[in-house]
C-alpha positions in Angstrom: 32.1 -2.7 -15.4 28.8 -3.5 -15.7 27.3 -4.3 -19.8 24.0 -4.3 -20.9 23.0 -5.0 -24.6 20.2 -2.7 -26.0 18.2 -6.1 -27.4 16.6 -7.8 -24.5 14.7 -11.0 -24.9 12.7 -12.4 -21.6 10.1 -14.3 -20.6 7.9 -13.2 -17.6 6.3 -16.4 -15.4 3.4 -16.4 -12.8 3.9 -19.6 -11.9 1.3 -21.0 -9.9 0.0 -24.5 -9.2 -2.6 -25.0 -11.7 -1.4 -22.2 -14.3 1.8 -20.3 -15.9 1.0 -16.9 -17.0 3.9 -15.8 -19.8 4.9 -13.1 -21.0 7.3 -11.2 -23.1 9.3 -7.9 -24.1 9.9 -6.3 -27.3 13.1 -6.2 -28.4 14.1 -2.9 -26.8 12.8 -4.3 -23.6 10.8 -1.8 -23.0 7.1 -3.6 -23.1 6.2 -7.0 -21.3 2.8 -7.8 -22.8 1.1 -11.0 -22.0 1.7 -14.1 -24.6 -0.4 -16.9 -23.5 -1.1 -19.3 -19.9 -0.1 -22.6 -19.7 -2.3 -25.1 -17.9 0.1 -27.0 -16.0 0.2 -31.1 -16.5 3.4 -32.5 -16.1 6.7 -30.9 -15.5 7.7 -32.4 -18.8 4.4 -30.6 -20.8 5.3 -27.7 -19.2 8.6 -27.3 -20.3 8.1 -28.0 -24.2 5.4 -25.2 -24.4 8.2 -22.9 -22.4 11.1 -24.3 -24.9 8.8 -23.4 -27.6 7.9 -19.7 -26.9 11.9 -19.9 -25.7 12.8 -20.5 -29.4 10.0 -19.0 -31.2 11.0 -15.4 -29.2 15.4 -16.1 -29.2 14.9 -15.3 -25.3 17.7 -14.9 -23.3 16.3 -14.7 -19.7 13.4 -16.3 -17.9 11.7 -13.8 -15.1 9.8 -15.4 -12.2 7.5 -13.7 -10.1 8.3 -14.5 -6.2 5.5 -14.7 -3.7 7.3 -13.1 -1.1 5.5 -12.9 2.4 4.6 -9.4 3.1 7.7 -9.6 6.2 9.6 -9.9 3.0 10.7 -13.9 4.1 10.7 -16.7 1.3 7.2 -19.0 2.5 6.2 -22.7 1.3 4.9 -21.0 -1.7 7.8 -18.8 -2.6 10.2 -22.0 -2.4 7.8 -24.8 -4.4 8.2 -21.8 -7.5 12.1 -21.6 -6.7 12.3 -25.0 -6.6 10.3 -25.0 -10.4 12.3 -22.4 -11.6 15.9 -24.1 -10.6 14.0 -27.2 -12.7 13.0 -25.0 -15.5 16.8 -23.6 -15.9 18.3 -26.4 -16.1 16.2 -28.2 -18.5 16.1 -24.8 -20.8 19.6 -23.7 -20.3 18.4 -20.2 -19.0 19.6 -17.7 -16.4 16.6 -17.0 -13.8 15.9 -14.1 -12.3 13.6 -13.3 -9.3 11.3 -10.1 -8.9 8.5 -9.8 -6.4 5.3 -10.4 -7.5 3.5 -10.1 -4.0 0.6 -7.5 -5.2 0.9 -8.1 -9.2 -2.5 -10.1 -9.1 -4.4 -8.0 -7.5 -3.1 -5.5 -10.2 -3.9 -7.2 -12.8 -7.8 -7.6 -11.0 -7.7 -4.1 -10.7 -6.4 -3.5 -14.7 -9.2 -6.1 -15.5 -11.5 -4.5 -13.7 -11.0 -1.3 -15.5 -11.5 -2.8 -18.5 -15.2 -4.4 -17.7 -13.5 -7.9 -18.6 -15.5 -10.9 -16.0 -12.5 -12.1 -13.9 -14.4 -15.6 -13.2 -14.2 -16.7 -16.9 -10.9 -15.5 -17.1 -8.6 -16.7 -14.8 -5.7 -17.7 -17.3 -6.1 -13.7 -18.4 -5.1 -12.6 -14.8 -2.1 -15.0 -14.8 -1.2 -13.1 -18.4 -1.0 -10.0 -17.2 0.1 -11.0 -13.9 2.9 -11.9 -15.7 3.5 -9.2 -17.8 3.7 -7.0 -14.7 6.5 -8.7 -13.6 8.2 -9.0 -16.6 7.5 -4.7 -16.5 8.7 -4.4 -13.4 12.2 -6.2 -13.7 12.6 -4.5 -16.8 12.7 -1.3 -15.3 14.9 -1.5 -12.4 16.9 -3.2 -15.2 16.5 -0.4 -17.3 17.2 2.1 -14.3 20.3 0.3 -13.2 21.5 0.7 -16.7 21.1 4.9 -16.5 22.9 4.9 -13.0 25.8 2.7 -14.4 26.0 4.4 -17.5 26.2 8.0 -15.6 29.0 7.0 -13.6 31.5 6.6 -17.0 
């Protein structure tokens, strides 16, 4: 039998090559809002800001946005993140766990957008909220798996 605890803790990445968006969840993991980016500089760097936010928010999980190809296969893109995100869970002790992010930035343009903000001058906002969609998203097929399992008893 599946178990799921009511407090959820995760971080949501966007990683991508020159910037991390993160986010995170309140505790009843039903919220991913957009904490901060992380200009990328070393491996190393990149991990204490990550282990920071990891302790500062008692998170359990680490969520990385995939960039799928729109077949659905795994492209040069898709593995350099996996291959960051087998480096990051290791050196942070973390489960990972993959959603696909394929259209999340161009939602988080479109959210932008909406909200008159200049996307130019704010590229490390679209990674933030890039991020938070994914972080949304796994949350709720998390949080839908949880309803079907918890029918079935």
């Amino acid at each position: 039998m599946a178990h799921f605890s009511d407090r959820i803790s995760a971080l949501g990445l966007d990683v991508g090559r020159k910037r991390i968006g993160v986010a995170g969840c309140d505790g009843t993991g039903l919220i991913a809002t957009g904490l901060t980016t992380i200009e990328r500089r070393s491996f190393l760097e990149d991990v204490a800001q990550l282990r920071a936010l990891v302790e500062q928010r008692q998170v359990q999980v680490l969520v990385v946005g995939l960039p799928y190809n729109l077949d659905g296969s795994i492209g040069f893109q898709a593995k350099q993140v996996q291959k960051f995100a087998n480096r990051l869970k290791e050196a942070l002790q973390l489960p990972v766990e993959y959603t696909d992010e394929r259209l999340t930035s161009v939602q988080a343009e479109q959210f932008l957008n909406a909200e008159r903000i200049p996307l130019s001058q704010n590229k490390g906002l679209i990674d933030r909220k890039a991020a938070a969609i994914i972080l949304q998203q796994w949350l709720d097929e998390r949080r839908i798996q949880k309803n079907r399992v918890s029918r079935q008893f």
